[in-house]
N, C-alpha and C positions, 0 to 999 in steps of 0.2 A: 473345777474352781470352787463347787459349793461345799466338799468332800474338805480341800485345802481352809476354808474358812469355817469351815465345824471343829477343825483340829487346831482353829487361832493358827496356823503355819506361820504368817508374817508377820504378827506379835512374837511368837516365841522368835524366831529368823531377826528380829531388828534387837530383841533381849538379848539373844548370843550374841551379835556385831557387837552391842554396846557392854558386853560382859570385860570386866578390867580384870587383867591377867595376873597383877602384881598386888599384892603381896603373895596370896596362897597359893595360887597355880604354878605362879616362878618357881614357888619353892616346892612345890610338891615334884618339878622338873628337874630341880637340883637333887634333892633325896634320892629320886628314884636312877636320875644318870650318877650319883655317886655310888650309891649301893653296888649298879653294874659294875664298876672301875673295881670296889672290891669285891666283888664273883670273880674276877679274871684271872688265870691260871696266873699266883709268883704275885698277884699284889699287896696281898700283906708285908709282905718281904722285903720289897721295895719301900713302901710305907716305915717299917723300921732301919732300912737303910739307907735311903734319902726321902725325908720329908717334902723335899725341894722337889723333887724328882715325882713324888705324889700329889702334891698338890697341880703342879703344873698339869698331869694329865686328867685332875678332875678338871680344872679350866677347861682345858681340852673337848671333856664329855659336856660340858653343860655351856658351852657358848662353841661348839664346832663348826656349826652350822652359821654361826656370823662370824667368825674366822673365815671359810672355805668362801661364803659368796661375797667376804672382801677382797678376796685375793683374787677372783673371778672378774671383779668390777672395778678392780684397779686401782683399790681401795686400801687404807692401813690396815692391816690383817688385829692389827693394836684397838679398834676402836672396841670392838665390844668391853675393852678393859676400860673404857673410860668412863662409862657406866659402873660408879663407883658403888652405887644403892645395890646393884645386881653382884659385884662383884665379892661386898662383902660380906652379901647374904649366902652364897656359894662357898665364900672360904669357911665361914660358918659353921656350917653342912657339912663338907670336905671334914673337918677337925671333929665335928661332934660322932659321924659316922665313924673314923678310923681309931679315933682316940678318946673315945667318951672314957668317964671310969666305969667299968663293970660292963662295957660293950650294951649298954643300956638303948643308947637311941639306936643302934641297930637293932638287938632284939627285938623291941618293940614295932619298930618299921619291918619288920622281916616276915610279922606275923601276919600270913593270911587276908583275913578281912581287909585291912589299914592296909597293907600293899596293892588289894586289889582298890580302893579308893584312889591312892595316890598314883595308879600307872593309869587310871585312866584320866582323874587329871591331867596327867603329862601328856597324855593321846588331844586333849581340849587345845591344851599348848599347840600341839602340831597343826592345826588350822589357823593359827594367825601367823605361824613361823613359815610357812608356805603361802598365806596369801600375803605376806609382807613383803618378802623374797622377790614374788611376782610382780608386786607393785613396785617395788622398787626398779627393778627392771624394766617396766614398763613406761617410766618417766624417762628413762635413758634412751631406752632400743623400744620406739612407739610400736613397730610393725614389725619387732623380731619375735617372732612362735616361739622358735627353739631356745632363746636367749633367756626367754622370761622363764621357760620349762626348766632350763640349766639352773638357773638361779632361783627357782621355787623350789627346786629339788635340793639342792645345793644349803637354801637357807633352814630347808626343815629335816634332814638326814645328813648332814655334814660332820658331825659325830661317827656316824659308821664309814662315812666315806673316808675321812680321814686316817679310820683306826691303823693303818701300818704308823703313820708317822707317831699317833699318837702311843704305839707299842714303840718305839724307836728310844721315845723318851723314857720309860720304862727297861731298856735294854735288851727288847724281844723284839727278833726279826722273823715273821711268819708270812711270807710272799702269799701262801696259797687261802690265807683268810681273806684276802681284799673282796673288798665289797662288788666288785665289778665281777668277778669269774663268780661267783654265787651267792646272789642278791637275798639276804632275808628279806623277812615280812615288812617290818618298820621301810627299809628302804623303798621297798616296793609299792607300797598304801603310800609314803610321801609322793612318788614319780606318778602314781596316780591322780595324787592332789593337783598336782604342778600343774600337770596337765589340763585337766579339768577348770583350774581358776585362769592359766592361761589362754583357752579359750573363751572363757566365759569375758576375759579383757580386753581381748580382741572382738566381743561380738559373734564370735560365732558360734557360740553356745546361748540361744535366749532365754538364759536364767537368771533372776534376779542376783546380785549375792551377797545378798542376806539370806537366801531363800536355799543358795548352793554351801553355802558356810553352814547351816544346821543340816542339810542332807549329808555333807561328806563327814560333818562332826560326828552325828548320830550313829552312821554307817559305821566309823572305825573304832567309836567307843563299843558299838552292841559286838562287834569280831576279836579288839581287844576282852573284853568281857568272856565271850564265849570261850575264847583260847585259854582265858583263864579259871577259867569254871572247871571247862574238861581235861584242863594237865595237856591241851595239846599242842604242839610248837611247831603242827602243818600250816603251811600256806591255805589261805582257802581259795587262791586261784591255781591251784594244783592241776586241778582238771584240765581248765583252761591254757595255762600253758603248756600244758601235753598234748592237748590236741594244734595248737599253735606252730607248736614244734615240731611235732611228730608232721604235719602239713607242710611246713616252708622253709624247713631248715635242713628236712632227711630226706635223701635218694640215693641212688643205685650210683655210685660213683665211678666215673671212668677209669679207674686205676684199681677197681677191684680187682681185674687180672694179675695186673703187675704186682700186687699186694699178692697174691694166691701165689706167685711165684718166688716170690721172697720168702714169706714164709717154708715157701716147699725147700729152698735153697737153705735155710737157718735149720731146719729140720733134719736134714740129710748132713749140714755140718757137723750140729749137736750129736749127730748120731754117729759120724766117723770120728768126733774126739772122745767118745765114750770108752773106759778102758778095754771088755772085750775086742773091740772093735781096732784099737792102737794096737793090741796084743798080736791080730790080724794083717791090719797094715804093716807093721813091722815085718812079720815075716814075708809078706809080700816084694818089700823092699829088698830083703835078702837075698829070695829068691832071684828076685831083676838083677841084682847084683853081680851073682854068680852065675848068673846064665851069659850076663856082659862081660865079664871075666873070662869063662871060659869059651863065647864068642871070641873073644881077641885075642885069646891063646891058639886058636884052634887056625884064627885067618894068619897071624905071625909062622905058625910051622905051613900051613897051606904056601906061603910067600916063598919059606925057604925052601922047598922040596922043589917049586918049578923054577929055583933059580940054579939047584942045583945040578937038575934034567937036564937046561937048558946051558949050562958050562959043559956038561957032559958032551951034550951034540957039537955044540960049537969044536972041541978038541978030536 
């Protein structure tokens, strides 16, 4: 406690709760989810061939996550558009990015330094869009864990979770990106958060959270940071979920045999439709052929010789 009160912890902890997100942080959220939209393999393209079609998926990127945990909560999926301040500052953004003259505010946003300012920015965003999420959940479903975790997840990665639908609009159907068969990082630090604030709401975490709001903000700003410093795009619970996995999800499966034998069955297939091998069987077949041929040539004169023996005696 006296370690916590040398560092101010609860002064800076109640500075961050009361830090107001809007104007620059909003936008430093929108910038940096619109840039993404165009990185994405084919959006320029789209950009020059429906503008419609591109704007809508910046929407998309930069309000997905109150889109997905209205739709969650039974809620008008429309509302985030009602927020008209937010709405216009986005289309904004969307237009100055895709369509500036001289591709000017991209450049300039694209450079190094000013990107890494503004994504972490956007990482500051991610703690009130998951403890909002949570809260809101939480006035609904008082004692639902999992609810509030769905919906804190849901309100702060809803952008990647969404991303098939939101490639749908776009005209790209890419099944094996969904966010669920291989979770990036962003996804994975929000499911974190969720977590973490939903238990802290439920009481069973005794942490203040003002005190859990600057630990988890800290935390993902200094990992975004580092990821961006060293160029690298590893999870840094890598480890951790190798050993996870490699623990509870791998064993000796019962059907190894029956696998062993199948493959030995495909194996011995492939290898009898192989040309030498047809070349082989063919004559094989030949030969069975002729051998049944002249088998039943052989038992037809066998037949007539004792029927002819046997006329013979009878007379």
């Amino acid at each position: 406690m006296e370690l916590l009160q040398t560092l101010h912890v609860d002064e800076l902890g109640h500075a961050l709760a009361n830090l107001s997100m809007f104007p620059y942080f909003d936008m430093a959220h929108y910038i940096v989810s619109v840039m993404s939209l165009r990185e994405q393999p084919g959006a320029m393209e789209v950009s020059r061939v429906s503008p419609l079609a591109c704007w809508f998926s910046s929407m998309l990127f930069c309000f997905g996550g109150a889109v997905l945990s209205g739709v969650m909560l039974a809620e008008p999926p429309v509302a985030p558009l009602s927020n008209g301040t937010g709405v216009l500052l986005a289309t904004i953004t969307w237009y100055l990015v895709f369509y500036c003259p001289g591709d000017l505010l991209y450049c300039c946003t694209a450079l190094w330094p000013l990107r890494l300012v503004l994504s972490v920015m956007k990482e500051v965003t991610r703690t009130w869009k998951v403890l909002g999420g949570v809260s809101q959940a939480h006035m609904k479903y008082k004692d639902s864990l999992l609810v509030m975790i769905a919906i804190g997840w849901a309100k702060g990665a809803g952008g990647g979770l969404i991303s098939n639908f939101e490639q749908l609009v776009r005209g790209v159907w890419r099944p094996e990106t969904n966010e669920l068969l291989k979770m990036t990082y962003p996804t994975k630090i929000t499911l974190i958060g969720a977590v973490l604030f939903a238990l802290q709401q439920t009481q069973y975490l005794p942490v203040q959270k003002h005190i859990l709001m600057l630990i988890y903000t800290v935390f993902i700003v200094a990992i975004k940071s580092r990821m961006m410093l060293t160029g690298s795009s590893a999870s840094p619970f890598a480890a951790i979920e190798s050993i996870v996995y490699k623990t509870l999800f791998i064993g000796r499966s019962p059907y190894a045999a029956l696998t062993a034998d199948l493959q030995d069955s495909c194996t011995d297939r492939d290898a009898s439709a192989s040309p030498g091998n047809g070349r082989v069987a063919k004559k094989h077949a030949a030969a069975s052929r002729d051998v049944g041929v002249n088998g039943s040539l052989g038992a037809k004169d066998e037949t007539e010789r004792e029927g002819t023996e046997s006329s013979k005696k009878s007379n």
